[in-house]
C-alpha positions, -999 to +999 in steps of 0.1 A: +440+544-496+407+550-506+384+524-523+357+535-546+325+526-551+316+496-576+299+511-606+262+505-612+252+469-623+226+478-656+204+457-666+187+462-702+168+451-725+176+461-764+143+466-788+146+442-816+130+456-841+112+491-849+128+527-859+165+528-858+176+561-839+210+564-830+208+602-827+184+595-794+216+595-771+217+630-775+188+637-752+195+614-724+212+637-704+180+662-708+157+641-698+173+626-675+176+661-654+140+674-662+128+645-642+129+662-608+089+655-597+079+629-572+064+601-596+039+577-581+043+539-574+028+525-611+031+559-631+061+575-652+074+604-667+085+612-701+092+631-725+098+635-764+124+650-782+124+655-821+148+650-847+145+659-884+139+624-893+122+607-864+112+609-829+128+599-794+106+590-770+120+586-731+107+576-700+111+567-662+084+542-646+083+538-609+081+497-613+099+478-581+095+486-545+099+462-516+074+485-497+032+472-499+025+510-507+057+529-520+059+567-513+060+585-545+097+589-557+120+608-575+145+590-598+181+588-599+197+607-623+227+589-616+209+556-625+189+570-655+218+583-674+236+552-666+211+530-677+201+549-704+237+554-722+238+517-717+208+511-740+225+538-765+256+516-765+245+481-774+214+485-789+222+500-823+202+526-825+167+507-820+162+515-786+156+497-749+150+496-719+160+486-679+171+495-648+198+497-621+203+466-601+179+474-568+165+509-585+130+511-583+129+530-619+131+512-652+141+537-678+132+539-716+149+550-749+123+544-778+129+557-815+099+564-836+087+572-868+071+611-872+079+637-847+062+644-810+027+651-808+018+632-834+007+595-839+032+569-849+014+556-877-016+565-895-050+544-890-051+519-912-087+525-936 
């Protein structure tokens, strides 16, 4: 008999407010595999992906570490698609973020308005 292994507890916080994106999910699994770099204990990655209407912006911060000075890391993949799809699932569309219970990675899914590269909203005059 074999048992298997308890799936990842997720913890996320939905965006309440902001662009609504629900083509964002698409890209999860993208970014989630470009992220293959050590990242340093208080820095992220991320990366932006267009859509015709909007932009989707996605990111992995090195955030929790029981160690005084963290080595630098490389995320789970595992745990970034996980918690990732999660956010895509119940946060209609408007984006999140979190983490996997005892991961030292929060991960982001952020829709905005315009496309990458440029600013989200012009300067007010």
């Amino acid at each position: 008999m074999s048992v298997d292994a308890a799936a990842p507890v997720v913890r996320r916080t939905c965006f309440t407010d902001g662009t609504v994106g629900t083509q964002c999910g698409q890209f999860i699994n993208d970014f989630c595999n470009s992220v293959t770099a050590n990242v340093a204990f208080g820095n992220n990655q991320a990366r932006c992906y267009n859509t015709p209407n909007f932009k989707c912006d996605l990111g992995a911060f090195y955030e929790f570490s029981a160690d005084a000075a963290p080595p630098p890391a490389i995320p789970s993949v595992v745990n970034c698609v996980n918690t990732l799809n999660n956010v895509t699932n119940t946060c209609g569309g408007l984006g999140g973020f979190g983490n996997v219970a005892g991961g030292g990675f929060t991960f982001s899914l952020d829709p905005n308005q315009g496309q990458c590269g440029q600013l989200e909203a012009p300067a007010g005059n």
